[in-house]
C-alpha positions as MATLAB code, in Angstrom:
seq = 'XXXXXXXXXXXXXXXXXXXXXXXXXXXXXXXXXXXXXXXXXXXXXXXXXXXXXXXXXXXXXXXXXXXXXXXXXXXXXXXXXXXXXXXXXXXXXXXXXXXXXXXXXXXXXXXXXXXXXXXXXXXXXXXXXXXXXXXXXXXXXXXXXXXXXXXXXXXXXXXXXXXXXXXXXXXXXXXXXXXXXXXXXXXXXXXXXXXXXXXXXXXXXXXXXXXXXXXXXXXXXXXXXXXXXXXXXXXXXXXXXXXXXXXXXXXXXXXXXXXXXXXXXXXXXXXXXXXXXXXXXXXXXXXXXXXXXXXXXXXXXXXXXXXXXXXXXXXXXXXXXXXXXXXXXXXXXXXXXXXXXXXXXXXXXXXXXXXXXXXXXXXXXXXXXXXXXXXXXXXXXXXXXXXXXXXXXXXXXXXXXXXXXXXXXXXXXXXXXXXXXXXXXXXXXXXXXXXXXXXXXXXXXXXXXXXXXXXXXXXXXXXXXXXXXXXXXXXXXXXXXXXXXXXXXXXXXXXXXXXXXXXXXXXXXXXXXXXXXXXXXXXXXXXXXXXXXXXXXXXXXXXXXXXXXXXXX';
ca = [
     -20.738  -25.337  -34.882;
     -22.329  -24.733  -31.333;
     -21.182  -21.289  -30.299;
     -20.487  -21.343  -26.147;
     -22.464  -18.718  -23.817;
     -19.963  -18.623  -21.348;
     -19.612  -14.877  -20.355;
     -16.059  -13.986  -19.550;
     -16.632  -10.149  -18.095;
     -14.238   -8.592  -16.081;
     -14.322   -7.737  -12.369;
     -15.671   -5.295  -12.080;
     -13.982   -2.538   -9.652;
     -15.557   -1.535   -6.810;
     -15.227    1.957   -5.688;
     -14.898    2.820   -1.898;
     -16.436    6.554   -1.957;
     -19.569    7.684   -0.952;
     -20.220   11.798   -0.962;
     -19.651   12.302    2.546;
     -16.431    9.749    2.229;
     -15.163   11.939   -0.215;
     -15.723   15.040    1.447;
     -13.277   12.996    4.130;
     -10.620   11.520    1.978;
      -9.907   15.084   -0.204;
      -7.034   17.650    2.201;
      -9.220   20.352    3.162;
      -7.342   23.648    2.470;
      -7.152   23.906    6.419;
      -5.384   21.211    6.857;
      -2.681   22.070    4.427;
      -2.417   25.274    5.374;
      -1.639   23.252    9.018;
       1.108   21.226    7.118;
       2.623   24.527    5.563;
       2.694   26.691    8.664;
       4.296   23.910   10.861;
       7.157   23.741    7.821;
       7.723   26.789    8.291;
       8.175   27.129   12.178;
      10.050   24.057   12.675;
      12.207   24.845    9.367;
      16.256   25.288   10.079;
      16.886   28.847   11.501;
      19.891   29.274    8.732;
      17.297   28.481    5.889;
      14.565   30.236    7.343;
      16.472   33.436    7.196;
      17.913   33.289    4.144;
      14.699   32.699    2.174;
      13.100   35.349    4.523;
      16.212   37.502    2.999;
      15.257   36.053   -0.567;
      11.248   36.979    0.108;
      12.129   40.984    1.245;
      14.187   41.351   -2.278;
      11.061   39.705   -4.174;
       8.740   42.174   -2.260;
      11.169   45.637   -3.193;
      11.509   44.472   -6.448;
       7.930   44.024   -7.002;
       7.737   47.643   -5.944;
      10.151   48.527   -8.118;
       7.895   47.081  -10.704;
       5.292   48.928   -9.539;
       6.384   52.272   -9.293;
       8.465   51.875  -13.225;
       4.895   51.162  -14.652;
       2.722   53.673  -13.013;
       5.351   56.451  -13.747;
       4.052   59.543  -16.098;
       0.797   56.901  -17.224;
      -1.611   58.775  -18.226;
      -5.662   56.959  -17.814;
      -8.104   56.422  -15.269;
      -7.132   56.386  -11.869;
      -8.288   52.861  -10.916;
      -7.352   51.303  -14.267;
      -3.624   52.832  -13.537;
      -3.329   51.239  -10.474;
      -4.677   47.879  -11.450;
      -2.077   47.841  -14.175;
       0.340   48.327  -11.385;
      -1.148   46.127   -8.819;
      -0.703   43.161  -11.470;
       2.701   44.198  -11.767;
       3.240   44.319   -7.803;
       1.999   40.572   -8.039;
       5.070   39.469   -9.433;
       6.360   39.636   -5.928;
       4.314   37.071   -4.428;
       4.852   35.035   -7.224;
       7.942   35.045   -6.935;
       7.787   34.097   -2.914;
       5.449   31.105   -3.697;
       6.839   29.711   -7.040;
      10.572   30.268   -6.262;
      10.391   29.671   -2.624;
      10.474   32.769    0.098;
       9.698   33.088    3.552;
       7.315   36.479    3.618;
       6.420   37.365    6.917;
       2.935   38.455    5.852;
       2.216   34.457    4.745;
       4.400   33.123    7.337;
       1.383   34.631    9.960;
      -0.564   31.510    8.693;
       1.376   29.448   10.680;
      -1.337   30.383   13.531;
      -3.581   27.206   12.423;
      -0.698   25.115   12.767;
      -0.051   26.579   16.666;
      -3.809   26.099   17.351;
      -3.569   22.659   16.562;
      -1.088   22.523   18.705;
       1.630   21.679   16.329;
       4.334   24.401   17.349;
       4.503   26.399   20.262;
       4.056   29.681   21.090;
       8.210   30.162   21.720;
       8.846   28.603   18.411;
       5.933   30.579   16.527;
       7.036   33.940   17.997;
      10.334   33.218   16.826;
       9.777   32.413   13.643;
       7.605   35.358   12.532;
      10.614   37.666   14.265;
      13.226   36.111   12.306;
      11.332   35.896    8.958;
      10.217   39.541    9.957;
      14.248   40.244    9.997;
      15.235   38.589    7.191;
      12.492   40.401    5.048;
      13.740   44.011    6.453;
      17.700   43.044    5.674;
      16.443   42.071    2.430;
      14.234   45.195    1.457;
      17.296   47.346    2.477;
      19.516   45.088    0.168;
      17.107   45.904   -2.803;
      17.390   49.714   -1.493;
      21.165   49.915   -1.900;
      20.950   48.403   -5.334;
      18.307   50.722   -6.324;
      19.638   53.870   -5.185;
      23.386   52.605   -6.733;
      21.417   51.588   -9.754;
      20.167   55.891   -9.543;
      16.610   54.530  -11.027;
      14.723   57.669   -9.670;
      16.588   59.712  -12.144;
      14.514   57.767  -15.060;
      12.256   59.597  -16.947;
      13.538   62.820  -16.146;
      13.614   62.217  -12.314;
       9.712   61.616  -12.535;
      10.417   57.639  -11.279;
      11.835   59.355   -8.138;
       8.910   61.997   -8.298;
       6.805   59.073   -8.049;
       8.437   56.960   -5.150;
       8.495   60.050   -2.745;
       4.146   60.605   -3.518;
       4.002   57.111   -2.440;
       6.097   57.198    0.515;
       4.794   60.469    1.572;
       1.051   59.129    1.624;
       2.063   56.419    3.489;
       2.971   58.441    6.645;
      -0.185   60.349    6.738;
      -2.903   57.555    7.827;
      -3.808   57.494   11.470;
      -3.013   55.107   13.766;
      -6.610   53.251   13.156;
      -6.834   53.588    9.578;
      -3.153   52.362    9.162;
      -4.298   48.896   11.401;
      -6.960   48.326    9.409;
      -5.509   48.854    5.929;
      -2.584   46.256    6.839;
      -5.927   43.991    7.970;
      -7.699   44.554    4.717;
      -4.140   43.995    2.804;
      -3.008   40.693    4.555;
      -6.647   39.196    4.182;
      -6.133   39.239    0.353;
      -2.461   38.036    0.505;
      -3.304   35.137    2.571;
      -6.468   34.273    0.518;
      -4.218   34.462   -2.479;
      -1.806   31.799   -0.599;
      -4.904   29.167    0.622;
      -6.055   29.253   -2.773;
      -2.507   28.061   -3.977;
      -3.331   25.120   -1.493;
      -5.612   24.100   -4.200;
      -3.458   23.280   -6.691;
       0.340   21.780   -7.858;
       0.908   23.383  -11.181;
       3.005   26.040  -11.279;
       1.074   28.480  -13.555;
      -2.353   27.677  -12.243;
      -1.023   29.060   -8.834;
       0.845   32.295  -10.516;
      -2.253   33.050  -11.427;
      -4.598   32.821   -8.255;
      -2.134   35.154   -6.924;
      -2.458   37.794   -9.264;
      -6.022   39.403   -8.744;
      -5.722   39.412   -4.803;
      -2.459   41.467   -4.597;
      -3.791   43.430   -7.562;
      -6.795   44.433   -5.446;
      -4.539   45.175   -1.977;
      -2.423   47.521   -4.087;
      -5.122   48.941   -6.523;
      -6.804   49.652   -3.413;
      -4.183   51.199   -1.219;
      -3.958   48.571    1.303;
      -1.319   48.779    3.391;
       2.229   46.054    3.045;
       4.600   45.971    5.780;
       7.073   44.492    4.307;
       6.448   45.965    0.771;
       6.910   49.756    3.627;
      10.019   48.232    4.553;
      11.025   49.102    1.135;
       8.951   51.987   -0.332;
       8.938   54.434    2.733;
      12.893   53.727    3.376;
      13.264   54.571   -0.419;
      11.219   57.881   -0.123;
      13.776   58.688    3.209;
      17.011   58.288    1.128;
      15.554   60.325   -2.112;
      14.569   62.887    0.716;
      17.427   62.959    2.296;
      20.579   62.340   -0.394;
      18.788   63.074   -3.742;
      21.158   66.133   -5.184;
      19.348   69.321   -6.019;
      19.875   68.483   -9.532;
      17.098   65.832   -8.916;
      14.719   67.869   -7.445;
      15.801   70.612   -9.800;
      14.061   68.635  -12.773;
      11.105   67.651  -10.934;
      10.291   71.127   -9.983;
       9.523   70.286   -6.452;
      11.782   71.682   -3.333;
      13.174   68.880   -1.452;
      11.115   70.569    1.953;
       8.150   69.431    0.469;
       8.761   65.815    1.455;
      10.560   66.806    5.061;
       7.640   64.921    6.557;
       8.955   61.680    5.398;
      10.977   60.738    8.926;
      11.762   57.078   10.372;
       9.572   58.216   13.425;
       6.386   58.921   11.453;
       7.438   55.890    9.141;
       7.324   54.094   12.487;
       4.831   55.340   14.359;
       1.828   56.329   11.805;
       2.436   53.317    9.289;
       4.806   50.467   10.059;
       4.097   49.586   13.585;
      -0.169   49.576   12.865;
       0.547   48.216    9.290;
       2.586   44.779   11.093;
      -0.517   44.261   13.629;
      -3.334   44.418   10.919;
      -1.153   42.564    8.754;
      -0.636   39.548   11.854;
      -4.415   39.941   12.281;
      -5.660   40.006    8.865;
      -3.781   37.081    8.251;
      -3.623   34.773   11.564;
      -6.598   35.761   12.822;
      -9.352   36.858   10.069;
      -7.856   34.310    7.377;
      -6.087   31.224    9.435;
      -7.933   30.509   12.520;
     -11.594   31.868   11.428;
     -11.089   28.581    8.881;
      -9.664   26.360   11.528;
     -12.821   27.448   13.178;
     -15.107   27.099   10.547;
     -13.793   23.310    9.923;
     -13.700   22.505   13.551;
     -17.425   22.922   13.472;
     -17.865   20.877   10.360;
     -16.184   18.090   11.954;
     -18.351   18.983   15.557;
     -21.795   18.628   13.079;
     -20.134   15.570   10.808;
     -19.865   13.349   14.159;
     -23.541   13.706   15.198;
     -24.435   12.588   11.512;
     -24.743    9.308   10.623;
     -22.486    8.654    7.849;
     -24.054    7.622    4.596;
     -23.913    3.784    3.664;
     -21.563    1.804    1.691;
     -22.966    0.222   -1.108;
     -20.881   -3.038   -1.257;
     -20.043   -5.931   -3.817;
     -19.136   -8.873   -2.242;
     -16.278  -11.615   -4.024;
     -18.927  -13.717   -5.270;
     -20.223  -10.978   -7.998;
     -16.545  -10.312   -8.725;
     -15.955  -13.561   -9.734;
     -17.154  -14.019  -13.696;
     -19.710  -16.817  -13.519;
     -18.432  -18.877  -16.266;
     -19.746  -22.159  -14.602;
     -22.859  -21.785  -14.528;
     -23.061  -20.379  -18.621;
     -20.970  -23.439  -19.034;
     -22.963  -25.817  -17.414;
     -26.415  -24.516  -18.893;
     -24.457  -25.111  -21.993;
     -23.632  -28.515  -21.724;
     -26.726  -29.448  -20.844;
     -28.312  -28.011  -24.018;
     -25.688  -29.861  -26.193;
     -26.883  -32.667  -24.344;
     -30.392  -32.112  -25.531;
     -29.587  -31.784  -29.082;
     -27.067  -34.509  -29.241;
     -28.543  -36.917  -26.813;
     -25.249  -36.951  -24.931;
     -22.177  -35.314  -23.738;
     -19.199  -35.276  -25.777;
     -17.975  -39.256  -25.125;
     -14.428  -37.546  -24.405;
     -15.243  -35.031  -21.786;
     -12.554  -35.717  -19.440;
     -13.136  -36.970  -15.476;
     -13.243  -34.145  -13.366;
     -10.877  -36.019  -11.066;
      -8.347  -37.005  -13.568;
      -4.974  -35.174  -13.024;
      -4.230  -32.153  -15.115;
      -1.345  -33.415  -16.403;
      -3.449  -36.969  -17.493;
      -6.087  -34.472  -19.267;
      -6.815  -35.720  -23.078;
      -5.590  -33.072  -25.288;
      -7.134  -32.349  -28.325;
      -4.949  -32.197  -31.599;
      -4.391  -29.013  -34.208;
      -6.814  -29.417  -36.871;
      -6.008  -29.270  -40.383;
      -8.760  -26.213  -40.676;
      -9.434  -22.976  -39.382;
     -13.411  -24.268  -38.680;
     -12.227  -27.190  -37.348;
      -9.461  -25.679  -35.303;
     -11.782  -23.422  -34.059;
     -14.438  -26.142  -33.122;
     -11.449  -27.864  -31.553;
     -10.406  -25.340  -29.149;
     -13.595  -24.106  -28.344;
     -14.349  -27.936  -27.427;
     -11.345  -28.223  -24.861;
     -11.910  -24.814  -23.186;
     -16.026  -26.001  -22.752;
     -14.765  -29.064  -21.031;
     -11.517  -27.354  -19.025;
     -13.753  -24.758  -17.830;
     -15.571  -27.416  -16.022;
     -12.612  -28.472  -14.181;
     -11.859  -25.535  -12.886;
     -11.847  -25.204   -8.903;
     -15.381  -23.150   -7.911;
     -17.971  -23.074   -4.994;
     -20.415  -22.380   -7.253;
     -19.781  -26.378   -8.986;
     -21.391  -27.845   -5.753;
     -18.836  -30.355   -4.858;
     -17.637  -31.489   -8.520;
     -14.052  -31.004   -6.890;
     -11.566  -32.657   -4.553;
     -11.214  -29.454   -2.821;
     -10.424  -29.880    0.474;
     -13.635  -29.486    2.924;
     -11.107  -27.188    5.412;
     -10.614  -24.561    2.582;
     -14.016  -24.955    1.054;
     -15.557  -23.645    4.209;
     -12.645  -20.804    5.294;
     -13.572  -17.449    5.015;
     -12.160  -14.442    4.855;
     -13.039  -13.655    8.368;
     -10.812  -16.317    9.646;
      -8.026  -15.330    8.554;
      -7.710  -11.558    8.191;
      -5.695   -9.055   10.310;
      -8.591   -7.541   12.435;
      -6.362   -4.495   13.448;
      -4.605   -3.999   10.279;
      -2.368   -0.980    9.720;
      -3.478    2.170    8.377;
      -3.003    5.249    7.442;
      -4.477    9.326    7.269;
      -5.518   11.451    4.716;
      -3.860   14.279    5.634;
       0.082   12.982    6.157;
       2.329   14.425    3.980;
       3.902   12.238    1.522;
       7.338   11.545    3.576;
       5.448   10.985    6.667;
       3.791    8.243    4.822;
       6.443    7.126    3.376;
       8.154    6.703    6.719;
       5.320    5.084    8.251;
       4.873    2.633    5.758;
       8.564    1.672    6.070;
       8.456    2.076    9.580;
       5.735   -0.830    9.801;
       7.522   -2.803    7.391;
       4.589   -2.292    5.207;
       4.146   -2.167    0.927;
       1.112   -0.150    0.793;
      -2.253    0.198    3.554;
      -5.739    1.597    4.077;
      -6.831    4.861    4.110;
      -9.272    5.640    6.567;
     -10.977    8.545    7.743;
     -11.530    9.416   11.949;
     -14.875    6.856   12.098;
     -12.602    4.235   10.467;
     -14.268    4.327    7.037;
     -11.917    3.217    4.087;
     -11.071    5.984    1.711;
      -8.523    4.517   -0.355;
      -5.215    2.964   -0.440;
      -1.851    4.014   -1.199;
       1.195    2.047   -1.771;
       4.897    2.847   -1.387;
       4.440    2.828   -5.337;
       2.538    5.982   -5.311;
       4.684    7.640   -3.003;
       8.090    7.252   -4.724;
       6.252    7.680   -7.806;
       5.361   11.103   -6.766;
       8.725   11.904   -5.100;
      10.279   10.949   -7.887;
       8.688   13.192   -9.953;
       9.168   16.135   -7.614;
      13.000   15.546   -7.366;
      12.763   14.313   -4.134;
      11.937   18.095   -3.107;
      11.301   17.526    0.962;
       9.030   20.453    1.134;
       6.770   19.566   -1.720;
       2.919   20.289   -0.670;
       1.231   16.983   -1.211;
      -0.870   14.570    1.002;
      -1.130   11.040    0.919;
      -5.332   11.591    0.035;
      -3.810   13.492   -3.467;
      -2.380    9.975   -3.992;
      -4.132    7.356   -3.109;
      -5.787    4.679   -5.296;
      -9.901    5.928   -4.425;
     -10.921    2.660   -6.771;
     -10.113   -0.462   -4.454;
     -11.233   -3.825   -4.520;
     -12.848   -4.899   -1.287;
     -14.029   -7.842    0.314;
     -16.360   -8.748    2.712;
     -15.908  -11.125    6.425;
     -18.104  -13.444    4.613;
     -16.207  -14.055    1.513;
     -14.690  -17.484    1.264;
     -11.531  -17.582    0.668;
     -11.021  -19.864   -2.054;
     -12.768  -17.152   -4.217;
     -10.329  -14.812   -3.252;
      -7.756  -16.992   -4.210;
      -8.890  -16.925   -7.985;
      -9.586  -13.605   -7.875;
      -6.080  -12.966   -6.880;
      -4.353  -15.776   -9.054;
      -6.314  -16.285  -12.020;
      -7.237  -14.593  -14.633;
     -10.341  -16.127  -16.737;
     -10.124  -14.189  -19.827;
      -6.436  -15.445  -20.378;
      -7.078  -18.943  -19.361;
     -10.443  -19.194  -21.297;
     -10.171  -17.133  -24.341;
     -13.311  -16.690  -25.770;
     -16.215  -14.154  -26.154;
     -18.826  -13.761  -24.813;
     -20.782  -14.813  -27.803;
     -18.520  -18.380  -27.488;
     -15.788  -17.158  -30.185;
     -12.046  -18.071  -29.274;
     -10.187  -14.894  -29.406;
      -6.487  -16.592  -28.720;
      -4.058  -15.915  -31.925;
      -2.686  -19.621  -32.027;
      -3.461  -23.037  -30.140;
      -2.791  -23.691  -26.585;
      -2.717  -26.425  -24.079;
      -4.765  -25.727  -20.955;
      -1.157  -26.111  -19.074;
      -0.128  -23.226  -21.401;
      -2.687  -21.252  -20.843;
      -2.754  -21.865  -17.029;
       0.685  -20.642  -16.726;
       0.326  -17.228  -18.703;
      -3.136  -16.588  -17.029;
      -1.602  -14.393  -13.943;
      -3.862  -12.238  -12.810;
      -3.191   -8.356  -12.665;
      -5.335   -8.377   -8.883;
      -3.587   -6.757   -5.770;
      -2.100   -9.183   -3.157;
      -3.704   -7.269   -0.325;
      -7.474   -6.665    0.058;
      -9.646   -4.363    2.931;
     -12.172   -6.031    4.210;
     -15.159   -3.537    4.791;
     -18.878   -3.506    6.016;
     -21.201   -1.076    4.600;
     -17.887    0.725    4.128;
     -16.226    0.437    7.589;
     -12.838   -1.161    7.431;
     -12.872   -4.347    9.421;
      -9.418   -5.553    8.487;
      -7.339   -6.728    5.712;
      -6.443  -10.270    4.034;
      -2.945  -10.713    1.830;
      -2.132  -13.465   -0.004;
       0.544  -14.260    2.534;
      -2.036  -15.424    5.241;
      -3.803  -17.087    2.856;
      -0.753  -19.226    1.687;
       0.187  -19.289    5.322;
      -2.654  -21.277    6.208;
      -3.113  -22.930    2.987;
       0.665  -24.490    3.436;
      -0.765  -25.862    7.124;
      -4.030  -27.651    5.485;
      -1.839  -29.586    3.118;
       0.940  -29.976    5.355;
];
């Protein structure tokens, strides 16, 4: 038996990234802390406060934490407080994983105003109302906590505690206080753009825990985490009964310092501004900066080139192994098989060949009919073996494509995606970067997929460049378009089972009609068209049978 060379690979997928087209296509943390700070600002005013309400109780209770574990432990000093600065994380945590509006985040929302997302009226009045909400809810915490009579624990030493705490508070100057609550909101905000960097839960529990562990470890100064501790060292001050102070050996004089005017005047007021600048200014807008002048630099470099595949090399050349086959049975037999069929006869006129009675012969057989089929098949490469028509010989893709196709940015969120996809009446569309270079493409597919799987959650932080397909098949202007055809219809490997090596791989005998109409191929309907990695337009299989219903018509 004469074993067939015909080489059925598959197409091979081209991808659309080069390094600086990735650098593109990925969300820069910038840009998502953009999308998070204008959620925030243009976020109902009834939600807003409530979760600002929800974000002070997380805050006191991490205190509470706080103060429980660093009461009567006895170690080094620093290794004390970093125990108790990983237990004031739980705060944050809780704020980011359970959903909080802290004021000290919230000040993020700066990059979103400089990009001139909110304005200034609606900014303002978000940080005063999540500023609010966080100070109703620290004093909720307060009542529970002094109802709850937790400074009497451990002998009144818990309550011991709280008042050292408060009382150092009070006693920074004006400029040390400011630049404490700078040094504190730096790290907070850090904490929160690296949770930009990730969707699983635990992953960002964790990048949250060494940052707040330093602030507190180090004494930085919290103003909403004040809002709670200082009030707390007032009340013990003020209402503890002389039993309490009784057991902690210490007159309750010694604390008389602890007022609302130096609360306000030596710590909260300077603690609020460092913590606005620490956080706007240091953290949110020296990145917007620092990515403004990537961008600046990016446009004055010339962006690295494309390497394409064009349709042709998509397309597995079985022809031509096909033809160099025949032509060496030829040789050895001193003709061609006296019932290869006419390459003009009718599919359905075809001779078939009959089941043998043995697996060698069966295979001999089948292996026969898909040599000759194969040679039947419609290809440019057959140099005018076929009846094609000349009008779709010569179309390319060029001719037919949508030159100003619609497309789509990186950094939309997944429902603004979603809506302009629907919007345009569109399944799925190019990604493309500012210079119009093709990142990817994303589908309405991917975006229900991942909505789906996020419960439909409308403030879930993800971009359409987290979701888009980065492996696309492309084609070129050039292309013709009855290559693209197969490539979209047809899939070889069905149609012509066999290895490369000539073997037939199908499990049972099959007509070429059978084979034909199980040989779909798994090939999208819609295809960029790119030059050295540009996006020039798009082609779908609905232009193509569009024009393909006018040549026969």
């Amino acid at each position: 038996m004469t074993a067939l060379t015909t080489k059925t690979s598959t197409v091979p997928i081209q991808s659309v990234y080069t390094q600086d087209a990735a650098n593109s296509a990925v969300i820069n943390m910038c840009q998502q802390a953009e999308q998070y700070g204008q959620s925030k600002v243009i976020k109902s005013h009834l939600e807003s406060f409530g979760l600002a309400i929800f974000a002070g109780a997380f805050i006191a209770l991490a205190f509470v934490f706080y103060i429980t574990v660093t009461t009567g432990t006895i170690g080094p000093w620093g290794q004390v407080r970093f125990i108790g600065g990983l237990a004031f994380s739980l705060g944050l945590i809780l704020v980011v994983i359970c959903g909080g509006e802290l004021f000290t985040s919230t000040v993020l929302s700066s990059v979103a105003w400089a990009q001139k997302r909110v304005n200034t009226k609606d900014l303002l009045m978000c940080w005063t109302r999540v500023y609010v909400g966080n100070f109703i809810g620290a004093m909720l915490m307060l009542l529970l906590i002094l109802g709850a009579k937790m400074h009497l624990l451990n002998g009144g030493q818990w309550g011991l505690n709280a008042l050292n705490i408060a009382q150092h508070k009070i006693h920074h100057d004006w400029s040390q206080a400011f630049i404490l609550g700078i040094l504190c909101n730096v790290l907070v905000c850090l904490g929160v753009w690296m949770t930009f960097s990730s969707k699983d839960v635990l992953t960002k529990a964790f990048l949250l825990m060494l940052p707040v562990a330093m602030f507190v470890s180090s004494g930085f100064e919290h103003s909403i985490a004040n809002l709670f501790m200082v009030p707390l060292g007032i009340m013990l001050q003020q209402f503890a009964s002389a039993d309490f102070f009784n057991a902690i050996g210490v007159p309750a004089s010694q604390f008389a310092d602890i007022t609302i005017t130096h609360f306000l005047f030596n710590n909260l007021i300077p603690v609020t501004l460092g913590n606005i600048v620490g956080g706007a200014l240091f953290v949110g807008l020296a990145y917007l900066m620092i990515e403004r002048l990537k961008h600046s630099n990016a446009n004055h470099t010339a962006p690295m080139a494309l390497a394409t595949l064009t349709l042709a090399e998509c397309i597995p050349a079985i022809d031509a192994h096909i033809s160099n086959q025949a032509i060496s049975n030829k040789s050895a037999s001193g003709q061609l098989n006296s019932e290869e069929p006419n390459p003009n006869q009718p599919i359905s006129s075809r001779p078939m060949v009959s089941q043998s009675t043995t697996d060698f012969s069966t295979s001999h057989s089948v292996l026969t009919q898909i040599h000759h089929e194969s040679n039947l098949t419609p290809s440019l490469k057959t140099n005018g073996r076929t009846a094609m028509p000349k009008s779709i010989i010569n179309l390319t893709v060029s001719e037919l494509m949508e030159a100003a196709p619609f497309t789509l940015s990186p950094e939309l969120s997944i429902h603004e995606g979603l809506m302009q996809l629907t919007a345009a009446q569109e399944r799925g569309a190019p990604v493309v970067d500012k210079q119009n270079r093709l990142l990817g493409f994303v589908s309405q597919q991917d975006l229900l997929r991942c909505l789906w799987s996020e419960e439909y959650n409308k403030h879930i932080n993800c971009h359409v460049a987290d979701l888009m397909q980065t492996q696309v098949l492309t084609v070129s202007g050039n292309d013709k378009i009855a290559d693209l055809v197969e490539l979209m219809v047809v899939d070889r490997e069905k149609l012509f089972p066999v290895t490369a090596s000539g073997m037939y791989t199908g499990s049972r005998f099959m007509s070429y009609e059978e084979r034909l109409r199980h040989a779909s191929a798994n090939k999208p309907s819609s295809f960029p068209v790119v030059n050295e990695g540009l996006l020039l337009g798009v082609i779908t299989r609905e232009q193509i049978a569009t024009k393909i219903c006018s040549v026969m018509g």
